[in-house]
N, C-alpha and C positions, 0 to 999 in steps of 0.2 A: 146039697142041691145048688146052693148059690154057686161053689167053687164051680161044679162042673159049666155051668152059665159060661162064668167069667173065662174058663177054661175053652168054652167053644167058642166066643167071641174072640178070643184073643186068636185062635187056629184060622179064624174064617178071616179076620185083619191080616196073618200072615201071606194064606192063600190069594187072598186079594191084592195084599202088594206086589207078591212074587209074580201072578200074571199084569198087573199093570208092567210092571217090569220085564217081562218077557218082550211084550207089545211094545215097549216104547224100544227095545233094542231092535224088536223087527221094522219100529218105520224110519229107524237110523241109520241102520243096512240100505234101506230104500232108496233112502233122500243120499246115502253115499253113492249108491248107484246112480240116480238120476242126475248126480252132481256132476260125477265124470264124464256123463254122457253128455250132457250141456258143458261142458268143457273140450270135449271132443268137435260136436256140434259148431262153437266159438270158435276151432282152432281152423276146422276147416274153412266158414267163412271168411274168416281174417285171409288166409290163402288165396280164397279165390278174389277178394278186396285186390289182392298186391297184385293175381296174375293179369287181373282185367283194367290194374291200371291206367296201361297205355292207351288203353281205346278211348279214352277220355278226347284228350287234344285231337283224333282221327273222327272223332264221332259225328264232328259238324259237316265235315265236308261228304261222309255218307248219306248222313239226314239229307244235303243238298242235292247229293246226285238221287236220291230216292225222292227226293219230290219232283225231280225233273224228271223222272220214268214216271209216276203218278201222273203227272200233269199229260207226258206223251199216251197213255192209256183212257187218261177221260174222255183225249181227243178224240180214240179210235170206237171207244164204245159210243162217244155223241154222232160220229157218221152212218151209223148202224140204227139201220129204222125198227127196232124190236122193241113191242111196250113191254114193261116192268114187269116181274110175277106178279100173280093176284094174292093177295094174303088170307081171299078167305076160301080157295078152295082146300077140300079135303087131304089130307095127307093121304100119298101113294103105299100103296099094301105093298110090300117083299114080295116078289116074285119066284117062290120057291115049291117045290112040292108039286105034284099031280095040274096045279093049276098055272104051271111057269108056261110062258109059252117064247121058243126061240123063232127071234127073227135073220 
């Protein structure tokens, strides 16, 4: 009776190792997968790093002409007598269905 004990313990350690073993090759495949993919991920950023370089030295003088169109647009909206929206009316329903009406 002993033997066969020891006999099933020993089967069931097998078993147990042979699927921890299974699983540790499947989350290695994984982690292989998701390596390459973050490697891929990397190689495009780097890319797009190099293509977008140039805009660096160009990028001041767009910022400038973009706040002088800002600046001309604040002008145009302060000459214009329209108060603000109001934030506490209701949101407007979709006009669709039986109840749309065309103007």
């Amino acid at each position: 009776m002993k033997t066969a004990l020891i006999v099933a313990t020993l089967v069931e350690l097998v078993l147990l190792v042979a699927v921890l073993a299974v699983y540790l090759v499947m989350i290695a495949t994984t982690l292989r997968k998701v390596s390459r993919t973050l490697g891929l991920v990397t190689f495009g950023v780097r890319a797009i790093e190099k293509q977008t370089e140039p805009i660096g030295p160009v990028l001041g003088e767009i910022n400038g002409a973009l706040e002088q169109v800002a600046g001309a647009l604040e002008g145009v909206v302060g000459t214009q007598s329209r108060p603000p929206p109001s934030t506490t009316d209701p949101p407007m329903e979709p006009m669709t269905g039986p109840k749309a009406q065309t103007s």
